[in-house]
Each structure stands twice: as structure tokens, then as C-alpha cells.
C-alpha positions in Angstrom: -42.8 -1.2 -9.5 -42.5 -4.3 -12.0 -43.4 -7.6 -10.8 -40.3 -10.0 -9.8 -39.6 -13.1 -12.1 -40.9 -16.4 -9.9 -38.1 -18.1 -10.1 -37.2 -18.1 -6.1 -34.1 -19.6 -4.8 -33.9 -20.1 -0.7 -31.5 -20.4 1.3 -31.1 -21.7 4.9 -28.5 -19.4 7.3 -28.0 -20.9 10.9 -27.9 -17.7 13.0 -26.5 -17.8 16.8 -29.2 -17.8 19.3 -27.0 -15.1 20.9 -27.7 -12.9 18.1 -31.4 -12.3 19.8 -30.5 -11.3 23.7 -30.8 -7.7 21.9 -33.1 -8.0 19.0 -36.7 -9.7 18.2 -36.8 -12.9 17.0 -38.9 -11.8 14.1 -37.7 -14.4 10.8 -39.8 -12.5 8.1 -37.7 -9.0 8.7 -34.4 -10.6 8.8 -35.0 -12.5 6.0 -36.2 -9.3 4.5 -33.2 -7.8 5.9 -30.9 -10.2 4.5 -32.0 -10.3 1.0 -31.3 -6.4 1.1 -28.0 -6.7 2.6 -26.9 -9.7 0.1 -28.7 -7.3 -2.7 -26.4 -4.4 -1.7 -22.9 -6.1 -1.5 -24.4 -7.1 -5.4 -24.5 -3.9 -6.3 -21.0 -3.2 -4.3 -19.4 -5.4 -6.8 -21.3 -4.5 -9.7 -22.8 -7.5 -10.2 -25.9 -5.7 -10.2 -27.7 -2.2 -11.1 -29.1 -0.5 -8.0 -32.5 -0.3 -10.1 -32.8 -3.7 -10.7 -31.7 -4.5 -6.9 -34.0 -2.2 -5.2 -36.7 -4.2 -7.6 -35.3 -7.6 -6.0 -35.5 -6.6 -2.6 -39.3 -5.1 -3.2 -38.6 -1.8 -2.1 -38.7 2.0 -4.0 -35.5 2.4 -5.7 -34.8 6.0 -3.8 -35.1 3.5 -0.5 -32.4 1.1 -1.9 -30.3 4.5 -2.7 -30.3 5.6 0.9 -29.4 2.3 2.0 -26.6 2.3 -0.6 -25.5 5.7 1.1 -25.4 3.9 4.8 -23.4 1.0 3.5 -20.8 3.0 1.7 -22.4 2.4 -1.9 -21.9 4.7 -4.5 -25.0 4.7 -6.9 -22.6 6.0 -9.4 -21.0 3.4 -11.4 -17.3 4.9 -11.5 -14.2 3.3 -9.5 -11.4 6.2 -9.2 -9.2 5.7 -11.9 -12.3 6.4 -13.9 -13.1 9.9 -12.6 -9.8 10.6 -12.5 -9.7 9.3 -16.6 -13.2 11.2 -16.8 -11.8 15.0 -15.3 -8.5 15.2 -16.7 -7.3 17.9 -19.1 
């Protein structure tokens, strides 16, 4: 996997103490967590390849591509109108 560019950006995300009655408080993971999940609605809105996301979010790209698959993501890069466009006689 390529190295990542050093230009980091942070950001700060109050989160409701609530939020932990049924999960670790563990701020590494969901940081790690969140960078994937703000990395996937990227790709849902093609602001971004899945290849170049899944290097972002330091994980293999066939990982990021399941996780696309849980959250609905198609790694193809066609809306409907396309396919439809694509198949027709």
C-alpha cells in the first residue's frame, strides 16, 4: 500500500456520553472508525475512488469494498440512467 500524503487535517466531534452505556470508550477505534465512515459517504457521492479511499483510511482496498457492500456502496461507478444508457438496444 502507498504511503499517505502528510498533510493531516483534525477535527474535534463532541460525542454524547450516552453513546458509551453500550460500547468501549476506546477514542483511537472510533476515530478510526469515523475516518472510514466519512471516507465511505466520499465515495457514496463520488467525490472519491474507492482505491484511493481505502488508501486514506489505511486499510486493503478489498476491506474498504466489503465495507462499501454493508453501507449500500456500489464499487461500480454507474447511477441507473447510465446502465440503463449502457444495455440498451
Amino acid at each position: 500500500m502507498a504511503t499517505v500524503a502528510q498533510d493531516v487535517r483534525t477535527v474535534q466531534v463532541e460525542l454524547p456520553g450516552d453513546a458509551f452505556h453500550f460500547h468501549p470508550w476506546q477514542p483511537r477505534q472510533i476515530a478510526e472508525d469515523m475516518r472510514t465512515l466519512w471516507l465511505l459517504e466520499q465515495v457514496r457521492q463520488r467525490r472519491l475512488g474507492y482505491g484511493k479511499a481505502a488508501e486514506l483510511a489505511r486499510i486493503p482496498e478489498a476491506r474498504f469494498i466489503e465495507l462499501m457492500g454493508q453501507h449500500g456502496i456500489s464499487p461500480f461507478d454507474y447511477d441507473a440512467e447510465d446502465l440503463d444508457e449502457e444495455f440498451r438496444p
